[in-house]
N, C-alpha and C positions, 0 to 999 in steps of 0.2 A: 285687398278688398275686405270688407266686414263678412264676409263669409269667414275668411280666415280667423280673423280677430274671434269673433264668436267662439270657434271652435277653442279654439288656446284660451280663452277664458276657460271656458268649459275643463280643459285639460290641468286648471289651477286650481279646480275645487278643492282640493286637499289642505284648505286652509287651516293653520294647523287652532283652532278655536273650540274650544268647549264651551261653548254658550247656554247660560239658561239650566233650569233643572229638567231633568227628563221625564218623562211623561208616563214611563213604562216600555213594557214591548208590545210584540205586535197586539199581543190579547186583551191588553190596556185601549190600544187605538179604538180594538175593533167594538167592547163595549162603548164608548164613547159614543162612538157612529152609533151604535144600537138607539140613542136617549132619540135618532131622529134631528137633532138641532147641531151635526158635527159633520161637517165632509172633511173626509179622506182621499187624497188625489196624490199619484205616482209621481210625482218629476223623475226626470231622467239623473239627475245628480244634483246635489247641493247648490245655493246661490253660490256666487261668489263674495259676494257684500251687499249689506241693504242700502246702500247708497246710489243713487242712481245717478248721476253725475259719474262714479266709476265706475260702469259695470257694464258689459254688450253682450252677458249671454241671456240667452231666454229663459234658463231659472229662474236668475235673483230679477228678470225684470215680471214676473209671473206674483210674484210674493214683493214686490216694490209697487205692484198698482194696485195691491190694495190694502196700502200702509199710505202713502203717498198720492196727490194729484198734482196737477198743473194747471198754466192758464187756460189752456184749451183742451177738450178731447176727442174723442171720436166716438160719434153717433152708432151705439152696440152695433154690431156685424157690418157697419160700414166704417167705408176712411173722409166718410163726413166730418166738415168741424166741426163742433156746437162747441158752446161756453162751458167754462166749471169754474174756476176760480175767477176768471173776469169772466163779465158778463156780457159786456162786448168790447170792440175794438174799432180802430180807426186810421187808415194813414192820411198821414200828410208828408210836406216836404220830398214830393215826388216818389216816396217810398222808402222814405231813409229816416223817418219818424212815424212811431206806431204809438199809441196812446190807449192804455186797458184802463177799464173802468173796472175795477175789483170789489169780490162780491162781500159786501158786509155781513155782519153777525157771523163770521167764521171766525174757530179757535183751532190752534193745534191741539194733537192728544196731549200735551203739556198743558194746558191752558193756554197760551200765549194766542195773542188775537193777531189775526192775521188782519195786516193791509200793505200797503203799497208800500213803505218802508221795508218790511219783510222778503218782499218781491225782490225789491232792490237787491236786498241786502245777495241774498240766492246767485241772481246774477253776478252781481259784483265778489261774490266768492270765490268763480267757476273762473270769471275774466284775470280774477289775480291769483289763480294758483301756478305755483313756481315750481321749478325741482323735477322731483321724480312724478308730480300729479301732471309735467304737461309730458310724458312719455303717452304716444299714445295707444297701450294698451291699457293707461290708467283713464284716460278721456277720450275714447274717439267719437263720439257721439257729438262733444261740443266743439272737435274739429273740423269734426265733417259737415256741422249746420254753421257754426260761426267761426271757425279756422283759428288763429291764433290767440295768444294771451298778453297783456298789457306790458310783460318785461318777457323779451322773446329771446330764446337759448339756440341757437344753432346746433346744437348738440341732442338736442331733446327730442328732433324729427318733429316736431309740431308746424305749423304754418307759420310765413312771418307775418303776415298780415291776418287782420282778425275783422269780420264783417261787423262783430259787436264794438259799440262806442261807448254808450256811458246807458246810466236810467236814472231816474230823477222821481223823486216823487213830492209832487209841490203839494196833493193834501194825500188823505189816509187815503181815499177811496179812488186816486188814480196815478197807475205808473208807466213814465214815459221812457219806450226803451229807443234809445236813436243806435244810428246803422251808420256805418261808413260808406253805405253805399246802396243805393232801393236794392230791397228783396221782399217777394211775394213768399216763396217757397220757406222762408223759415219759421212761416204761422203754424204749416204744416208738421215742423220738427218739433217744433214743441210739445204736440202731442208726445214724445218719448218720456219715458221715466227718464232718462236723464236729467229731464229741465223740471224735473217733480219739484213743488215748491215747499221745503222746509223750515222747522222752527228754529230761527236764528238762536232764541233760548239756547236748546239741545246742541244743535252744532257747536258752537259754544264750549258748552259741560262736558261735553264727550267727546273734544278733544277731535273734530270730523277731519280737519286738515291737518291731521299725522299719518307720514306713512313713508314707503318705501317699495321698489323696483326689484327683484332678486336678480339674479346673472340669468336667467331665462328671460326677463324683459318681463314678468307677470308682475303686477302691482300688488299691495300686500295691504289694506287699512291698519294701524298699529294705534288709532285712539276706539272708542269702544258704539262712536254714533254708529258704525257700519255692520255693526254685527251684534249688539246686545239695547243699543235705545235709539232705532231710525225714528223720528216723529215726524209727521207727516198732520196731514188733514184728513185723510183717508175713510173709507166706511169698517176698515177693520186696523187692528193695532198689534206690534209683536208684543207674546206674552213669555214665548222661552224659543231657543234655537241650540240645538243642540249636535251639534256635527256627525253625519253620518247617518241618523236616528230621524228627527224629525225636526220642524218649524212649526211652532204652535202659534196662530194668528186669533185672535178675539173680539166678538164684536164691539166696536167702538159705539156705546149707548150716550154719546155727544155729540152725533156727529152732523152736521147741520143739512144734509139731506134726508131721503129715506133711508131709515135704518136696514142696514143687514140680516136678512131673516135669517141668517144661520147663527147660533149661538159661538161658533169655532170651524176653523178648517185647519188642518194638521195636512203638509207637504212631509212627504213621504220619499227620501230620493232611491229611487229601485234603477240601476243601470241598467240590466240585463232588459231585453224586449221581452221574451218568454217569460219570463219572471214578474212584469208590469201585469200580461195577460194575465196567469195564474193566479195573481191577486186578487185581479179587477173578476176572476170568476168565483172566486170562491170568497168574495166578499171582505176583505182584510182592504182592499181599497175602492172606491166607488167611481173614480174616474182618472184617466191617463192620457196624456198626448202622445204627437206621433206614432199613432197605430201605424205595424208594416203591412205594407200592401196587403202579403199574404195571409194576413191574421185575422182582415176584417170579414170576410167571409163567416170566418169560425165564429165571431161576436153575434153577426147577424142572426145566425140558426140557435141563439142559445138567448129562448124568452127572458130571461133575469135581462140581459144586456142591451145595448141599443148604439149606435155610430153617430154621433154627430158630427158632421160635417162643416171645414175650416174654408170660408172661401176664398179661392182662388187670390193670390199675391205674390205669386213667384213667374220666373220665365227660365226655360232649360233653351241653354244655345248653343254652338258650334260658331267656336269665334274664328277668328281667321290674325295674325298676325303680319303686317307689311311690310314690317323693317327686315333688313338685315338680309336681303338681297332675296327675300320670298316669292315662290311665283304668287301668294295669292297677292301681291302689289299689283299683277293685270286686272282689271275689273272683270274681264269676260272669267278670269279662273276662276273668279270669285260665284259672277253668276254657274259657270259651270256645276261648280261643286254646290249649289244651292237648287241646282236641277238634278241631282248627282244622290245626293241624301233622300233617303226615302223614310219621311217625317210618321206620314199615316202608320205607316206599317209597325215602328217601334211605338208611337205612342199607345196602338190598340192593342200592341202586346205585352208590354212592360210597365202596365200602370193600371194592371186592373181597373178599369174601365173608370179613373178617375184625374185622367189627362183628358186637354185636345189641343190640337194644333194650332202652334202659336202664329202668328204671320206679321207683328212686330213686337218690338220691344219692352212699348207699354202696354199693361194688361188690361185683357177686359173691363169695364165697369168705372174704370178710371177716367178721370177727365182730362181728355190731351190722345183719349186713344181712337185712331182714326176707323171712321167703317169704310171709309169710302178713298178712292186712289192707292191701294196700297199694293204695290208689284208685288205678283204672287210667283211662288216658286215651284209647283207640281214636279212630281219627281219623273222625268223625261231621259232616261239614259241616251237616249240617241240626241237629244237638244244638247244636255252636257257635250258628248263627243264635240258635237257641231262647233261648239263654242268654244274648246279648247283647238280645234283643227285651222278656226277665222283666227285667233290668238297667234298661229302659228307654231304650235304645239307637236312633238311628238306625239302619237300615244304609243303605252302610255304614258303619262304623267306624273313622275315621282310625288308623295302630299306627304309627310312627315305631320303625323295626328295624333296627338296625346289624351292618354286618358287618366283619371285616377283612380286608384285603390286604397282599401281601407276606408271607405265612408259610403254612408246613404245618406244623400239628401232628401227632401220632398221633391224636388224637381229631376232629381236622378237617381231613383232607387237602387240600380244595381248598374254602377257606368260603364262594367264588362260588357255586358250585356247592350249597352247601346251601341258602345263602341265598334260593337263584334256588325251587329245591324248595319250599320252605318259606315263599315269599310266594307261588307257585299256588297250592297249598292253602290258602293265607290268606285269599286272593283269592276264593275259591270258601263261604269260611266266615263271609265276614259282614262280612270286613273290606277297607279299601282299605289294602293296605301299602306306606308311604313308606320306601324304599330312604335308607340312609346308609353310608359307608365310609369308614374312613381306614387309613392303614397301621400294622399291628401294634403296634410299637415305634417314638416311644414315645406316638403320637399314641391309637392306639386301646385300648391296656390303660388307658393314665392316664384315658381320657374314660368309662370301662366303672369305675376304682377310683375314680372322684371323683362314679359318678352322673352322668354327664353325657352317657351313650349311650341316649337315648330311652325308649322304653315298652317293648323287648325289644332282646336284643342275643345274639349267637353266642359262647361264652365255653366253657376247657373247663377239669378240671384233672387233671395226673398226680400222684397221691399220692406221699409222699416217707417214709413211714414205714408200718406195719403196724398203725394205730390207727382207729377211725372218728373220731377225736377230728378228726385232717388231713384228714379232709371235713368232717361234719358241724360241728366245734367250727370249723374254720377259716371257715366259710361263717357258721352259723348260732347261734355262741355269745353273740353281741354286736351291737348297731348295726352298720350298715355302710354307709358309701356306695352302694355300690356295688348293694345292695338295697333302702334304701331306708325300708326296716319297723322298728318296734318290737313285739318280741313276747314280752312279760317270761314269759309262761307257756314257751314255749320256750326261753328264754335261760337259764330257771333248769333245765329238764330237764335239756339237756346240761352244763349246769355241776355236776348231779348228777352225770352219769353221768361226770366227769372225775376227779371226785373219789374212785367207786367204787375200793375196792381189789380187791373180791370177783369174780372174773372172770364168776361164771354173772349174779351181777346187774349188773355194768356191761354183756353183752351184752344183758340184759332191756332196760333203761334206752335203749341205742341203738338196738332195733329200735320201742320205744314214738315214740323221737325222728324217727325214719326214716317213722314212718307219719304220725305230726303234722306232719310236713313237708308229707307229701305231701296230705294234705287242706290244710294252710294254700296251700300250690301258689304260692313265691316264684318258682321258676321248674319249666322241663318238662326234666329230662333225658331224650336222645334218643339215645345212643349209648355203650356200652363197646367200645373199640377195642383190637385185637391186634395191637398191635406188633410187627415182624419183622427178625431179623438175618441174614446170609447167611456161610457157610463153606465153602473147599474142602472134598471130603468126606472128604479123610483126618484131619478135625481133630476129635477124639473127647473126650468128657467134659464139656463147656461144656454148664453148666446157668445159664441164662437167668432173673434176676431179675426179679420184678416191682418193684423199687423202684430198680432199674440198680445193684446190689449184686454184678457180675460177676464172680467170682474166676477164672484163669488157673489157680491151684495148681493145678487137675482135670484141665488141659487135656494131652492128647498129641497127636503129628502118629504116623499113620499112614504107614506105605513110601507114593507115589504112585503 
């Protein structure tokens, strides 16, 4: 799953790249900030590459949107689409032809003028990279929205079928991307920096399509677009990158919208939590993502500082695996244990009051997520019993439950801790649950995507686009290891509803999906988590993405 992939980006930062001239040290930064016209912001560690086309950790996609844009984006703190590079759009041919109307008077930060040719060209780069670019720690982005590439390797783990066909563009100002097959849901992917549309110039000169795989499987860029001249359309531009130290981004004063009020923003990568805080209070940086639960407290009480809040795009679950001779393949074990799990109880304890109970799979606010029919699961010890005793059940009932160590998600801050919750109530419901654990990456995603994490496991995921297609279709469009089931009646719904062009009925379609889910009951979602960033508080206009879509252009500093 792209949780894992993320993470293992992340664990490749160490690129071995000396980019750019350095800026100074910290005391350098922190003058800068002083002029008022420069934000200072912690990332948790270096990009990976400025190329978004290879890249799926949340760094380099933080410092790639705002170098880069796309056809489409997302309306600030929603997963709305509005226009940016096209202006609008259109299908035909049942939904296997899409036609953008691309916005004139745009140049890259090269000069290069962008139009429909340019478009083309982007796609048609992605569709024909060969080699070590279709491994997909180097692309999963464009495998997982259009699956395969034009000369397909067996070897490379990539798809063999590819939903993308071809793109045309018969004049400047419109490009036609055909599909091998209707898709709605991939308007929505686009929003990704992946599909950021670049100057073919730069790509070009710099060499983009060079590179290489190491024996870890991590991809490595070896021409110089991805780490020293990404050119984009962007409202800012890179000025120097320097590994370890800092990313100096600058306002791009061409840029064919509102300009940037900030003169500069310098990405900072601080690994350590404490150490982000410590910054972000004594002013050496002005703002940081993922604040830990327990920190934001501390932000709160300290007038300089202030919490803005990342809305809700994740779900925390408790999956359930079928195969391989499991009891949860009975449906009542299933519902058992989903009366069994006492959801309330850990969400109002382990999430600092910034969880609530999930009760399907797509999240709030989302279109496709259902208010109404959705089978609920209240935690009933004695209903569980009930249901494993009708099953024909001893009790009690062996459940082999895995958890993982070594990471905090936003959807599972501490998985001991849920875990530990979540076998007393088990314990109490009929069943004996046998504890398992291995650490994160890459021991316990691989054991949870190969079906090899028992009869239930702790799993979560953060949506990466504005579609229920990246829950539902990602989870429950197809087989899976990882669940276990066949369930042709379900696999064909949401293959319906992907297909949909018609927006009122492809939400019909995923909220019918959302409820058959939840009577089928593969697994018990138990938590939507609130995400939290922390900023001095003269640092005004930062509207917070749910899909980590941050733009800086908004941002001003306040006198202190």
């Amino acid at each position: 799953m792209r949780a894992s992939l993320k993470l293992a980006a992340a664990g490749g930062a160490a690129l071995a790249l000396g980019v750019g001239a350095a800026f100074g040290a910290a005391a350098g930064t922190q003058r800068q900030a002083a002029q008022n016209d420069t934000l200072v912001f912690a990332g948790s560690a270096d990009p990976i590459a400025l190329d978004g086309a290879l890249v799926s950790d949340g760094e380099s996609v933080r410092a790639i949107y705002q170098i880069f844009e796309g056809l489409v984006d997302e309306k600030p703190g929603t997963t709305k689409i509005i226009p940016k590079l096209a202006t609008k759009w259109k299908a035909s041919n049942g939904g296997k032809t899409w036609t953008f109307t691309i916005r004139q008077g745009v140049k890259f930060q090269d000069g290069t003028a962008l139009d429909a040719a340019a478009v083309c060209a982007n796609f048609n780069r992605w569709y024909n990279f060969k080699g070590s670019f279709q491994n997909p720690s180097a692309t999963y982005y464009w495998q997982n929205v259009f699956g395969g590439f034009k000369t397909y390797n067996p070897k490379s783990g990539a798809p063999k079928a590819s939903l993308y066909k071809s793109c045309a563009a018969p004049n400047a100002s419109t490009a036609v991307i055909n599909l091998t097959k209707p898709s709605s849901s991939f308007i929505a992917g686009l929003t990704l920096p992946a599909f950021s549309i670049a100057s073919p110039t730069a790509l070009k000169q710099y060499n983009a399509d060079a590179g290489t795989v190491d024996s870890d499987g991590v991809f490595h860029p070896t021409g110089t677009f991805a780490t020293q001249h990404p050119v984009g359309t962007g409202p800012f531009k890179l000025q120097s990158w320097t590994i370890g130290d800092k990313l100096v981004l600058v306002r791009n004063d061409s840029y064919w919208g509102p300009k940037a009020k900030l003169a500069s923003v310098i990405i900072r990568p601080i690994a350590d939590n404490a150490a982000r805080l410590q910054a972000l209070q004594t002013g050496e940086v002005q703002g940081y993502d993922n604040v830990d639960p327990q920190d934001i407290k501390t932000v709160q009480r300290d007038s300089n500082l202030k919490i803005v809040n990342r809305p809700p795009f994740n779900v925390g679950y408790v999956g359930f695996n079928q195969a391989n001779g499991s009891v949860t393949k009975n449906p009542l074990v299933r519902q058992a244990i989903a009366y069994g799990l006492d959801r309330n109880t850990v969400v109002k304890t382990f999430y600092a009051g910034r969880g609530s109970v999930a009760n399907q799979f797509i999240v709030p606010g989302l279109f496709g997520y259902s208010k109404t029919g959705i089978k609920n699961f209240p935690y009933n010890p004695a209903k569980a019993k009930a249901l494993l005793q009708q099953a024909g059940m001893k009790l009690p009932v062996k459940l082999d439950f895995w958890y993982p160590t070594s990471v905090s998600r936003p959807y599972m801050p501490d998985p001991a801790r849920n875990f530990q919750a979540f076998q007393a109530s088990l314990d109490k419901s009929g069943f004996k649950v046998v504890p398992h654990s291995a650490p994160w990456s890459p021991d316990y995603v691989g054991n949870v995507n190969a079906g090899k994490a028992g009869d239930a496991y702790l799993f979560g995921w953060t949506g990466d686009f504005g579609d229920p297609d990246d829950f539902l279709g990602v989870f429950f469009q197809q087989y899976s290891a990882q669940w276990g089931f066949h369930n042709p009646k379900l696999f064909a719904l949401l293959d319906r509803a992907e297909r949909q062009t018609n927006p009122g009925k492809r939400t019909q379609l995923y909220q019918q999906a959302s409820r058959q889910v939840m009577r089928f009951l593969p697994g018990v979602p138990y938590v939507n988590a609130k995400p939290a960033l922390a900023f001095r508080r003269n640092v005004q206009g930062f509207v917070a993405s749910p899909t980590l879509l941050d733009s800086f252009a908004t941002v001003s500093l306040s006198p202190s």
